[in-house]
N, C-alpha and C positions, 0 to 999 in steps of 0.2 A: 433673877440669877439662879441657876441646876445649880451651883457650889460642886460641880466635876470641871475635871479638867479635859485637855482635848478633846474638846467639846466637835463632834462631828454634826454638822447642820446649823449649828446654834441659834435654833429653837426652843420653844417648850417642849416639852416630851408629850407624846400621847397616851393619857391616862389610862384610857379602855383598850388601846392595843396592849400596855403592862401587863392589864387586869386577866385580858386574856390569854399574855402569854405566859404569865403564870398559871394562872387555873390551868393550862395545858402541861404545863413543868411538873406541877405538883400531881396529877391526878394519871400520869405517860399516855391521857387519853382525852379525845373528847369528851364531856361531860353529856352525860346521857338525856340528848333533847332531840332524840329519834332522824330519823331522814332529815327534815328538812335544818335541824340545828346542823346538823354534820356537813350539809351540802354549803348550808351560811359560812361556816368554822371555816370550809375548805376554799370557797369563794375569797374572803377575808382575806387566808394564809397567800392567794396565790396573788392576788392585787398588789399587796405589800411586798409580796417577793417578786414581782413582775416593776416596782419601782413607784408605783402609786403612793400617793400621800396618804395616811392615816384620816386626816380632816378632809379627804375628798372620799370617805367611804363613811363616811357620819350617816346614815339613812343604814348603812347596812350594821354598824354599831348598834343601833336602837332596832333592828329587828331582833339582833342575836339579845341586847339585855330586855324584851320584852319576852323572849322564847326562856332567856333564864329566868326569870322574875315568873312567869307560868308555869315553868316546871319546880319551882321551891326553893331556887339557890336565891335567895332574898338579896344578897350582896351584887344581884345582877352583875354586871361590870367595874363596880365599884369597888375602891383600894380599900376596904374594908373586908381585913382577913382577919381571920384567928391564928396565923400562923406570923406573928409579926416579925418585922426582921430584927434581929440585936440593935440591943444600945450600944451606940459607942461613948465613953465618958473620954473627959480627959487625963492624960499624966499628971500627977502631982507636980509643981514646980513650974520654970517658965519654959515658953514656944506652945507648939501646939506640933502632935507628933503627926506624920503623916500617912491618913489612912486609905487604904487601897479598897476601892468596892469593883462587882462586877455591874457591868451597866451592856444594855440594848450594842450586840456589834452592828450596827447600820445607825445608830443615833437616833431611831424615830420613836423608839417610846420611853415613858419615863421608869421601867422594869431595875430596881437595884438590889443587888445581893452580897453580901456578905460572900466573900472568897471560903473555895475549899479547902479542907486543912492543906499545910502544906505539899505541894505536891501533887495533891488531885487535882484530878480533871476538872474543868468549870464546868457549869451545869451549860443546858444548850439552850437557844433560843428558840421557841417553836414554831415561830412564825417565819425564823428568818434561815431555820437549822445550820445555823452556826452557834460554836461556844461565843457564851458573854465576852464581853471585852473586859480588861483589867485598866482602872484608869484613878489616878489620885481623888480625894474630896478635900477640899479647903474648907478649914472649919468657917 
């Protein structure tokens, strides 16, 4: 069980589409893995945005985290960042309050983020260039 709400798909989320469409959020760029990374990045991006499933691109996954793992980004694909996202604790007292995160708008990976301060703009999706969705978590 995702513990989100309106759940679109309901599936698992795809781990190494997250992986990547952060790495892509975080860095406004392809991560430097010359031509033939940028042509994989772009390949990826357009399969996914052309309607393709995530786990029908697994071969092209594992070329893009063997071309990171060669070029030094050791975390290849892998939901192992240093930039982790907030804890959320509970309120003191009884319920459980309810918290709002940003998640994947097309529902195919498992990308979660922590909302902008009030008001701002949600960060975008890089695979899918659309803003993240806003959607409840159930503790």
């Amino acid at each position: 069980m995702s513990g989100l709400d309106d759940d679109e798909g309901g599936g698992p989320r795809h781990e190494r589409l997250a992986a990547l469409c952060h790495r892509l959020a975080a860095t406004s760029r392809a991560p430097e893995l010359g031509p033939e990374g940028a042509l994989l990045i772009d390949r990826i991006t357009a399969e996914v945005r052309g309607g393709r499933s995530p786990e029908e691109l697994e071969d092209l996954f594992d070329e893009l985290e063997d071309l990171l793992l060669a070029a030094g980004f050791t975390a290849g694909l892998g939901s192992y960042r240093t930039d982790s996202p907030p804890v959320y604790q509970r309120f003191p007292g009884a319920g459980h309050p309810l918290l709002r995160v940003l998640v994947c708008p097309g529902g195919r990976c498992a990308r979660v983020e922590a909302p902008a301060s009030e008001g701002g703009p949600s960060p975008e999706c890089r695979i899918l260039g659309r803003p993240l969705r806003e959607t409840g978590l159930r503790p």
